[in-house]
C-alpha positions as CSV (number, residue, x, y, z in Angstrom):
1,X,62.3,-235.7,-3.6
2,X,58.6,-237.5,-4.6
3,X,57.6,-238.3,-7.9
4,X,54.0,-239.2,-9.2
5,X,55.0,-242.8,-9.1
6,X,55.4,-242.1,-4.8
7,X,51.9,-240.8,-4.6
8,X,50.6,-243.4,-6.2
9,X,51.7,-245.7,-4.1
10,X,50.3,-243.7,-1.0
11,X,47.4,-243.7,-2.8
12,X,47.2,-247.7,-2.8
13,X,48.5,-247.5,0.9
14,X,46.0,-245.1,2.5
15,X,42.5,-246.5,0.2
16,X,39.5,-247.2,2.5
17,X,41.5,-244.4,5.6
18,X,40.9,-241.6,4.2
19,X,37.8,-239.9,2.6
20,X,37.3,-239.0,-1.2
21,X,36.6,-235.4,-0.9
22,X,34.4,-233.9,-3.3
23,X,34.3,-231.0,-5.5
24,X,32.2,-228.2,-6.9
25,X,32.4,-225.8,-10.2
26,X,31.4,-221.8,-9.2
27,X,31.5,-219.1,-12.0
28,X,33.9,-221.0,-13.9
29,X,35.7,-221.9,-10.5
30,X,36.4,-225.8,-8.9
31,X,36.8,-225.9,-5.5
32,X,37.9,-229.3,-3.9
33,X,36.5,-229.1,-0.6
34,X,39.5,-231.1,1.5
35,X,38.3,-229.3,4.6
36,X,35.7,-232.2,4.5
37,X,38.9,-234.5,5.5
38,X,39.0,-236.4,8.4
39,X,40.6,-233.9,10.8
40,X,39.3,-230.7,9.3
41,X,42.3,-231.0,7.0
42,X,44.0,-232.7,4.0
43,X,47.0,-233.7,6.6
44,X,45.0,-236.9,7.2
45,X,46.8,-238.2,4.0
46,X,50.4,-237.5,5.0
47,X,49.5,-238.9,8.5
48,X,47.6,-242.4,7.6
49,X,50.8,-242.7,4.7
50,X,53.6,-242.1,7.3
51,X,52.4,-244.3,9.7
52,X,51.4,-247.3,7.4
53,X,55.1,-246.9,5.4
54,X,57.1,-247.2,8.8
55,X,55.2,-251.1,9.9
56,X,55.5,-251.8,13.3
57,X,55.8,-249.4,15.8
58,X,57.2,-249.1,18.7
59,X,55.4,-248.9,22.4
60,X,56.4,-244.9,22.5
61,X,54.3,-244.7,19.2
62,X,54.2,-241.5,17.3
63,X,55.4,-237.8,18.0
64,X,54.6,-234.5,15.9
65,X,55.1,-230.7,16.2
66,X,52.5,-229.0,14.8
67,X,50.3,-225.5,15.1
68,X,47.0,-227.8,15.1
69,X,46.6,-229.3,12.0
70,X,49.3,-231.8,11.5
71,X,48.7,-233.2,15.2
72,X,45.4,-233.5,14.8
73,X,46.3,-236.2,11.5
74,X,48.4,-237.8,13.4
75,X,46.5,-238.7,16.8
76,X,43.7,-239.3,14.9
77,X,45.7,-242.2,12.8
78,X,47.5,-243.3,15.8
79,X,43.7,-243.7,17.5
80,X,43.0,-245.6,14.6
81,X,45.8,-247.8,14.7
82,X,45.7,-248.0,18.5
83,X,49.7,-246.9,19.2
84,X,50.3,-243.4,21.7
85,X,50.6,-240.4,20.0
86,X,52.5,-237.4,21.5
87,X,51.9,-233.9,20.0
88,X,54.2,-230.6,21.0
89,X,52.7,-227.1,20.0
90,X,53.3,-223.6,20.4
91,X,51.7,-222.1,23.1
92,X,50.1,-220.0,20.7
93,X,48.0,-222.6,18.7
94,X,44.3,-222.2,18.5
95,X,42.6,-223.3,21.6
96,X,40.2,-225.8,19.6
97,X,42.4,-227.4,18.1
98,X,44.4,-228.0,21.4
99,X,41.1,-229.6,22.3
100,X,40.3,-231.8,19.7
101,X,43.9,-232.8,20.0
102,X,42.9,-234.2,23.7
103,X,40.0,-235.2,22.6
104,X,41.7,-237.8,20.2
105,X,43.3,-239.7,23.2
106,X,46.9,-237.4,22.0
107,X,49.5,-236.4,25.4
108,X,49.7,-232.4,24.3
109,X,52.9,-230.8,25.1
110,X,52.7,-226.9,24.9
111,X,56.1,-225.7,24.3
112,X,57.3,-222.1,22.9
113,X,55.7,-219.5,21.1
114,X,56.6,-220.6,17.5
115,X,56.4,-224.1,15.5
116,X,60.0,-224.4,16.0
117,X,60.3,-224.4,19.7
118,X,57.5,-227.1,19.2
119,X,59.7,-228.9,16.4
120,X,62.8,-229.2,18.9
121,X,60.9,-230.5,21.6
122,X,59.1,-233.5,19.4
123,X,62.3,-234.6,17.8
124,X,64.0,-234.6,21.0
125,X,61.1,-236.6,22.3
126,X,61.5,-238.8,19.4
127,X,65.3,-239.7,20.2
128,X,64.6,-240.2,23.5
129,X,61.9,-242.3,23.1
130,X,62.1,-244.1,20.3
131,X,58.6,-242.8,19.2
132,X,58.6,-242.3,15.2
133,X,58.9,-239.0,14.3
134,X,56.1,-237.7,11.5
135,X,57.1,-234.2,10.5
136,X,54.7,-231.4,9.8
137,X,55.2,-231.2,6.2
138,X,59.3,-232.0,5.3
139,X,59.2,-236.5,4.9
140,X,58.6,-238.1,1.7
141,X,56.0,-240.4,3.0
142,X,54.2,-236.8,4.5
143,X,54.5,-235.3,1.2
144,X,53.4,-238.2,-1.1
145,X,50.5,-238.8,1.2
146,X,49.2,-235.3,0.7
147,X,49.8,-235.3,-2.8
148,X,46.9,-238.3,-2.8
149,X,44.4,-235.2,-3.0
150,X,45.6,-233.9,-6.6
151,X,45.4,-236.9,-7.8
152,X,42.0,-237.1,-7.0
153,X,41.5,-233.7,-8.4
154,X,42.5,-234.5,-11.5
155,X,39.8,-237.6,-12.1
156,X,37.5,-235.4,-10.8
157,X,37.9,-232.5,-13.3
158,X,38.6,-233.2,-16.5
159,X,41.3,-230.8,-18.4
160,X,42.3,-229.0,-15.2
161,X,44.9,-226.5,-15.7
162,X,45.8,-224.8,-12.8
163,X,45.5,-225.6,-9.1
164,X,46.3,-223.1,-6.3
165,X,47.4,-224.3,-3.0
166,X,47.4,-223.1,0.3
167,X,51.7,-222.8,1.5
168,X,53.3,-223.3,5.2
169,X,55.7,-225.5,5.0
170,X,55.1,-226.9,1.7
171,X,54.0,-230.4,2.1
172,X,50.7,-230.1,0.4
173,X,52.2,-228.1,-2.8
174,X,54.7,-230.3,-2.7
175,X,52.5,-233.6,-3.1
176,X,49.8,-232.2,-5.3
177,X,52.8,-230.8,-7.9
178,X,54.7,-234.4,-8.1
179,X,50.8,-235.6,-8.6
180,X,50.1,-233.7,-11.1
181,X,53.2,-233.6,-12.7
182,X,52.9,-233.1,-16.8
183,X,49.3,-232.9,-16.1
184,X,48.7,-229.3,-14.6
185,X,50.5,-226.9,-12.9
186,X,50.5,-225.8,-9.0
187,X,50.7,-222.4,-8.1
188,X,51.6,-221.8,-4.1
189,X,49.3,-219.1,-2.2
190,X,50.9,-217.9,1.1
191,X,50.4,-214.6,3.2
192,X,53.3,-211.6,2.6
193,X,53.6,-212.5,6.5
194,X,54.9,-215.7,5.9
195,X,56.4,-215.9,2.3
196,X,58.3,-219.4,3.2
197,X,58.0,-220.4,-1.0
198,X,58.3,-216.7,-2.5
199,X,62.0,-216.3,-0.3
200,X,63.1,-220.1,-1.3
201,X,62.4,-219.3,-5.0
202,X,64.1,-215.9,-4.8
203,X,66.9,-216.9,-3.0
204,X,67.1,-220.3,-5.1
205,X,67.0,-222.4,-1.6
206,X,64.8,-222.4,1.8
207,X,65.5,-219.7,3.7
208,X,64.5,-218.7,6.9
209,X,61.5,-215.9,7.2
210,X,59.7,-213.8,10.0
211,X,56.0,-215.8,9.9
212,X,52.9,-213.6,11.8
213,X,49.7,-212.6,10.7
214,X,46.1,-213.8,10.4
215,X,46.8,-217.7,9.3
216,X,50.3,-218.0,10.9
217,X,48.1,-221.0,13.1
218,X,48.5,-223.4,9.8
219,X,50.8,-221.6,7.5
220,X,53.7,-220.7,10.3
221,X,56.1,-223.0,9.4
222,X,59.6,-220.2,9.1
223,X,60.9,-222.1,6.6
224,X,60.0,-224.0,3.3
225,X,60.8,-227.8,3.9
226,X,63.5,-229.0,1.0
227,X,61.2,-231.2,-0.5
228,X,59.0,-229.0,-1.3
229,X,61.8,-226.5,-2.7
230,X,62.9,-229.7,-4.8
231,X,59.8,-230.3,-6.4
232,X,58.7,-226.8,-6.6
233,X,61.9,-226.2,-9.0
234,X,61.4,-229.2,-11.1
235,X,58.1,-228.6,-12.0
236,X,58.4,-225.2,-12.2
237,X,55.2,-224.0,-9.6
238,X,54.3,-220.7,-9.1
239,X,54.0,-218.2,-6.4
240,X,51.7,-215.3,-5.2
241,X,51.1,-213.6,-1.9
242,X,48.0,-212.3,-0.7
243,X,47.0,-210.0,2.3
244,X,45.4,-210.6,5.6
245,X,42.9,-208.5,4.2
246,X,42.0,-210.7,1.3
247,X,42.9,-213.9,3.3
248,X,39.2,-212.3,5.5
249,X,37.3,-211.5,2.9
250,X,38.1,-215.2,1.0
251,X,36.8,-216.2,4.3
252,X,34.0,-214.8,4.6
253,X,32.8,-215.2,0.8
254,X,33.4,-218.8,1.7
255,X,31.0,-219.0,4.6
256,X,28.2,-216.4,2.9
257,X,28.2,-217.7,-0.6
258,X,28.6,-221.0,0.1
259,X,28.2,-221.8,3.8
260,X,32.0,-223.4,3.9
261,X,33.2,-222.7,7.2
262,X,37.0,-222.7,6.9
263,X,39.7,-221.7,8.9
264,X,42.1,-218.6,7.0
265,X,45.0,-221.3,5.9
266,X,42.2,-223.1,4.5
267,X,41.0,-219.6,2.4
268,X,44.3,-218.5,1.6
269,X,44.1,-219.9,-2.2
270,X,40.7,-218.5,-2.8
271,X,42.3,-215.3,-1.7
272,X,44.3,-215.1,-4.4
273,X,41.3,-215.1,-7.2
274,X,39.1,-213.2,-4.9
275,X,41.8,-210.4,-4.2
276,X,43.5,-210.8,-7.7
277,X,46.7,-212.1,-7.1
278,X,46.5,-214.6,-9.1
279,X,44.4,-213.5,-13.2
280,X,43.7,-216.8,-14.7
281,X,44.3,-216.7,-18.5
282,X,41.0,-217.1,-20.8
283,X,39.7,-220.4,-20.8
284,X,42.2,-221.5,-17.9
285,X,40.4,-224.3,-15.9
286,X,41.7,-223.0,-12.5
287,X,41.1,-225.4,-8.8
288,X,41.3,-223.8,-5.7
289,X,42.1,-226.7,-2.7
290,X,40.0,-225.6,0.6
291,X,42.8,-227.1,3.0
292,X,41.2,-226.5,6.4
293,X,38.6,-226.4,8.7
294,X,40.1,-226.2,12.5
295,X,38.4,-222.5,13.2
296,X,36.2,-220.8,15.2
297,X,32.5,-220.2,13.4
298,X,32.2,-217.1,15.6
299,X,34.5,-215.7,13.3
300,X,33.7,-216.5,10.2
301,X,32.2,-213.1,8.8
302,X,32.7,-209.7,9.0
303,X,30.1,-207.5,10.1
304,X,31.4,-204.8,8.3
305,X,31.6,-205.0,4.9
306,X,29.9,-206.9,2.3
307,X,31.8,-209.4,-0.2
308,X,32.6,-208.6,-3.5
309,X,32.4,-210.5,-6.4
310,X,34.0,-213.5,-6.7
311,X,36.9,-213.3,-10.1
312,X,36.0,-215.9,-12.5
313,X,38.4,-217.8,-14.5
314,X,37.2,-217.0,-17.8
């Protein structure tokens, strides 16, 4: 469990690592554009957290599962702080981010076909080792670190309502909602292919769920991490699935109106206005967190249908 207090903290603990991302207002729309993060991602803020909380390290250094996104925060933190970082992923993750991953100075172990085989190996690794162990999205100091975004959303937009966020494992709606607590409420976007938050809310714990489709890279965690579920319940968040279909086309608004290359995870809570999922109430003042960036630009359009308009949240 994290409170606001906890992100504040991370906050103090991570100022000068991290970047101040910045945001823009669209037909009635604020997008904070955390894709601008070091990384490609907002996972830069868990990372620099978990690491700086833990003190001194040992020679193994760090270790992390992850489909891309979460190793790529950690080895770069671990580069910054000079210690060995160690990253297992599924043999399915997307071959640039296997490749920045070696290109931050990480040891990449390919391991499995899902996030899970990949989760075993690190944690084995980690007892073995001695290594510290920075999980994907389920640690207080990952979660608290994240949640350093929404509290920068909410200085940077006065009277903000509603902010919809992108949902693997859970990490990043778990930090922006103990953020924000009292202050605005989090609604969680995921794919119907991987509803880790919609099962945990309608079986009233995390459960285990099939995970595939078009942003299973970043949002294939198969089950939602027990933080998350925690805060989730106490501050009563909301969740709405969205289509591979609409998951595209938020993509590809993204990169034709606006020229924001991101990577589907990172469209995922756009999809939910674009596609209407999610019907802001009038006068809501609705945020949409752009969470990634790790993708290839070659596939950023489609070639065979225009976008339509954007929903507004008047």
């Amino acid at each position: 469990m994290i409170s606001t207090s906890d992100v504040e903290r991370a906050a103090a603990r991570i100022a000068g690592r991290v970047r101040r991302t910045p945001v823009f207002a669209d037909d009635g729309v604020w997008f904070k554009l955390e894709q601008l993060q070091h990384t490609g991602s907002f996972k830069a803020r868990g990372a620099f957290n978990r690491i700086i909380a833990a003190g001194e390290l040992s020679a193994a250094g760090v270790v992390a599962a992850s489909g891309g996104n979460a190793g790529l925060a950690i080895a770069y933190a671990a580069r910054e702080f000079g210690v060995a970082a160690r990253v297992f992923v599924p043999a399915t993750a997307p071959a640039v981010k296997v490749v920045k991953l070696r290109q931050l100075g990480a040891a990449v172990e390919l391991v499995g076909d899902k996030y899970a085989d990949a989760y075993d190996a690190a944690v084995k690794h980690a007892a073995d080792s001695g290594a510290l162990f920075c999980h994907a999205y389920d640690q207080p100091e990952i979660c608290a670190g994240q949640g350093t975004a929404g509290l920068e959303l909410l200085e940077q937009v006065e009277g903000l309502d509603t902010i919809l966020v992108a949902v693997g494992g859970g990490g990043l709606l778990a930090g922006v909602a103990a953020a924000v607590e009292g202050r605005a409420r989090v609604v969680g976007v995921e794919p119907h292919t991987a509803p880790t938050l919609h099962a945990a809310l309608a079986a009233g714990e995390p459960v285990p769920v099939e995970v595939a489709g078009l942003a299973a890279d970043s949002l294939g965690a198969s089950r939602l991490g027990d933080i998350a579920f925690a805060v989730a319940t106490r501050t009563n968040a909301g969740s709405v699935l969205v289509g591979d279909s609409a998951i595209a086309e938020a993509r590809a608004v993204l990169w034709d109106r606006y020229r924001l290359a991101v990577e589907p995870g990172g469209a995922t809570a756009f999809a939910a206005l674009l596609g209407g999922a999610y019907r802001p109430a009038p006068g809501e003042r609705v945020a949409v967190l752009l969470c990634g960036a790790n993708t290839d630009p070659a596939t950023l359009t489609s070639p065979t249908a225009a976008p339509p308009p954007a929903r507004t949240a008047r």
